[in-house]
C-alpha positions as CSV (number, residue, x, y, z in Angstrom):
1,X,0.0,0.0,0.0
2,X,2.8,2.2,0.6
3,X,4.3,1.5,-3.0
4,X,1.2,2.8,-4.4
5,X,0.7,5.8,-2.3
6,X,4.1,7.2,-3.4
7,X,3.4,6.2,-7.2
8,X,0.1,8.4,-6.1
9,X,2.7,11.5,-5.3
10,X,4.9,10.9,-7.7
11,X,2.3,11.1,-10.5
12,X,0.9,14.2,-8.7
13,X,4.0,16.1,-8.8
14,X,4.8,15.3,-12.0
15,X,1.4,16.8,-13.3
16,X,1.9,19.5,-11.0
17,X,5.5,20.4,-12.4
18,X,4.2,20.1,-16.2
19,X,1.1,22.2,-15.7
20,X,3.7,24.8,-14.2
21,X,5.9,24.7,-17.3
22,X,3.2,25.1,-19.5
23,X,2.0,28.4,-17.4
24,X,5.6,29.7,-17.1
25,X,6.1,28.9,-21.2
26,X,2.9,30.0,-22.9
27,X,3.0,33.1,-24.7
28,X,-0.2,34.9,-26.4
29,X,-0.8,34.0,-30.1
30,X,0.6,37.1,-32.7
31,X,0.6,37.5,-36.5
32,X,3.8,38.4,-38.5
33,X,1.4,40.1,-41.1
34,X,-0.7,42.7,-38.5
35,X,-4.2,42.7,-37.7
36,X,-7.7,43.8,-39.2
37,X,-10.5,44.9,-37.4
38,X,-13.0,42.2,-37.8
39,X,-16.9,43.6,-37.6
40,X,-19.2,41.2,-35.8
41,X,-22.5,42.6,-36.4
42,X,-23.0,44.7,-39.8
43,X,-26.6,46.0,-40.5
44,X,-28.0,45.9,-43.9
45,X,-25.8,48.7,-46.1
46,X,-23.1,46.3,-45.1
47,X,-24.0,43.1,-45.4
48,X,-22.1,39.9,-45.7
49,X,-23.1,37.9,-48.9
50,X,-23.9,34.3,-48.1
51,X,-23.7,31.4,-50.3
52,X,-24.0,27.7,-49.8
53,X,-20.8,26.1,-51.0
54,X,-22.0,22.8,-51.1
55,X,-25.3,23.1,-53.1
56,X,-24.5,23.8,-56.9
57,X,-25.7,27.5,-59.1
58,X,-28.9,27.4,-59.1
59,X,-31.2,28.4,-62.2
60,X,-35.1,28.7,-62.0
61,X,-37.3,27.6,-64.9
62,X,-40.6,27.4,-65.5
63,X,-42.3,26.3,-68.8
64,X,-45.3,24.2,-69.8
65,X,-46.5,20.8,-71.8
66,X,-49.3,21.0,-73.9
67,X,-49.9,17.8,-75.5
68,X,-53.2,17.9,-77.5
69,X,-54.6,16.0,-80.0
70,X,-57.9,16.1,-82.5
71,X,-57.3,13.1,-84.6
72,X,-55.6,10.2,-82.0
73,X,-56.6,9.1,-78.4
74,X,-52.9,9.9,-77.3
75,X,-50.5,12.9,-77.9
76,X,-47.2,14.0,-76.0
77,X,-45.7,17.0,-76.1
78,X,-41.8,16.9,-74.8
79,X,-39.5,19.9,-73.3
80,X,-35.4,18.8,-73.9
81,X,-33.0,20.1,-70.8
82,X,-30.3,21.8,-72.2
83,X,-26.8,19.9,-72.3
84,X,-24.7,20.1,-69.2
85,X,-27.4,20.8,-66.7
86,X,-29.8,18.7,-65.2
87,X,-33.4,19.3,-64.3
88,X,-35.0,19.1,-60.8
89,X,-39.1,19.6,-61.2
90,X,-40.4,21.2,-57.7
91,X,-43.9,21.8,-58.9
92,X,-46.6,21.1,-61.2
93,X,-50.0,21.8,-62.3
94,X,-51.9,20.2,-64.6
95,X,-55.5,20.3,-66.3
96,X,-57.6,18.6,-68.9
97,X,-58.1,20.9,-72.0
98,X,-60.1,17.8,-73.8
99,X,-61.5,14.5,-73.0
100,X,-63.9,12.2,-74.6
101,X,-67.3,12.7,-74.2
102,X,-68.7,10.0,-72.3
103,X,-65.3,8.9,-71.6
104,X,-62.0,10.0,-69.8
105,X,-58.4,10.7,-69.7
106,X,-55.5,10.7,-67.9
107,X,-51.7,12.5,-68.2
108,X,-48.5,10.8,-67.5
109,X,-44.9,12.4,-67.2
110,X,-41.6,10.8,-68.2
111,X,-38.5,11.4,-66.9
112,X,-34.8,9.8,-67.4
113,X,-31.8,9.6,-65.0
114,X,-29.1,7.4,-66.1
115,X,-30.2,4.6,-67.3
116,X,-33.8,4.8,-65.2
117,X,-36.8,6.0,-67.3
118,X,-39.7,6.8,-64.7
119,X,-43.5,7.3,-66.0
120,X,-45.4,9.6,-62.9
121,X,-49.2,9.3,-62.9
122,X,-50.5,13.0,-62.9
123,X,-53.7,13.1,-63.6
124,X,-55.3,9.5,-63.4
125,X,-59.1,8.6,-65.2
126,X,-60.6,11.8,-65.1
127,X,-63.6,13.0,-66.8
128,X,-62.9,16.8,-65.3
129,X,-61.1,19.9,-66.0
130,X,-60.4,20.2,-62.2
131,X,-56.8,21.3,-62.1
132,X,-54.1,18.8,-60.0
133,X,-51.3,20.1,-58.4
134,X,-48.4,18.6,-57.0
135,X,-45.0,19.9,-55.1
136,X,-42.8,16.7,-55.7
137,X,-39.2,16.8,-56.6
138,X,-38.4,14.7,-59.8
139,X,-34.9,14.9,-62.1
140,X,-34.3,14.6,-65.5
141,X,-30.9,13.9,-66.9
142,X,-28.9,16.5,-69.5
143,X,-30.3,16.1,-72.9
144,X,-33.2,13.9,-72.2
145,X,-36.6,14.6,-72.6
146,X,-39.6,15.1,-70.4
147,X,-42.8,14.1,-71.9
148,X,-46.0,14.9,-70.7
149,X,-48.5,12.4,-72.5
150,X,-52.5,12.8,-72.5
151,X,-54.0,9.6,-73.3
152,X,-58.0,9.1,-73.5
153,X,-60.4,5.6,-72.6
154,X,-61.6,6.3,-76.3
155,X,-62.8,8.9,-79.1
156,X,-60.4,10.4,-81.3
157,X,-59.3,13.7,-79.1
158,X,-57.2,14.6,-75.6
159,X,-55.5,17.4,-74.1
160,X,-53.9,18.8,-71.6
161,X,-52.5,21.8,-69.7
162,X,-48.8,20.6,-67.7
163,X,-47.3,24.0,-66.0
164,X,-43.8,22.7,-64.4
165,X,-41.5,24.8,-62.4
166,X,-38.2,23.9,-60.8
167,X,-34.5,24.3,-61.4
168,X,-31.5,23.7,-63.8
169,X,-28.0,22.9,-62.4
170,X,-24.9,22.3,-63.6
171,X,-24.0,18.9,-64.7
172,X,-20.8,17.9,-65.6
């Protein structure tokens, strides 16, 4: 027991000693190029610009499909994103312009990523021009197409009304 309480002061003077140096040692921090005054709090005529670093540029778009046809049950109608940027859809609306009557119609939208073509149900069997909207988040790859097809149960006509807005970013 006696071994131990020395190891005890031992190890107690030695943290003792080392905390001293470290006291007796330290000097404050300086820069070899000077100073600048650093403002903490600046009100709006001089205001910091902020930017997220980690989320790419950011441009909004906003166009619309209008796939309509007289003479067939189905039509599409396609809008092509732009080489080098890919398209993220945020929102859309979209409407029957024409439907069969006595029957009904639906829309569809395609998309491609890679090698994954996706088909999104907007509007299913509707025989109304009651608008649906949807906030959603869907991508489209550079160069690819998104299609917004109206298709109707029969007759010879279909339309439809697809108002999309989102974002293009840079895609390498």
């Amino acid at each position: 027991m006696r071994k131990f309480g020395s190891y005890m002061y031992t190890a107690g003077a030695v943290i003792v000693f080392s905390g001293a140096i470290v006291l007796i040692t330290s000097r404050p921090a300086s820069s070899t190029v000077g100073y600048s005054l650093v403002q903490v709090t600046n009100g709006s005529a001089s205001a910091i610009p902020v930017r997220d670093l980690n989320t790419a540029a950011q441009e909004p778009i906003q166009f619309a499909l209008t796939p309509h046809s007289s003479t067939s049950k189905t039509a599409i109608f396609s809008y092509t994103v732009p080489v080098n940027k890919r398209l993220v859809i945020e929102y859309y609306a979209a409407t029957l312009t024409q439907f069969p009557q006595g029957g009904y119609a639906n829309v569809y939208l395609q998309t491609s990523i890679g090698i994954s073509t996706n088909y999104w149900v907007v509007i299913p069997n509707s025989t109304t021009f009651v608008p649906f909207n949807q906030m959603t988040r869907m991508y489209a790859d550079p160069g690819t197409d998104v299609i917004a097809q109206v298709t109707s149960s029969s007759g010879t006509s279909c339309g439809a009304l697809v108002n999309m807005t989102g974002y293009l970013i840079d895609y390498p």
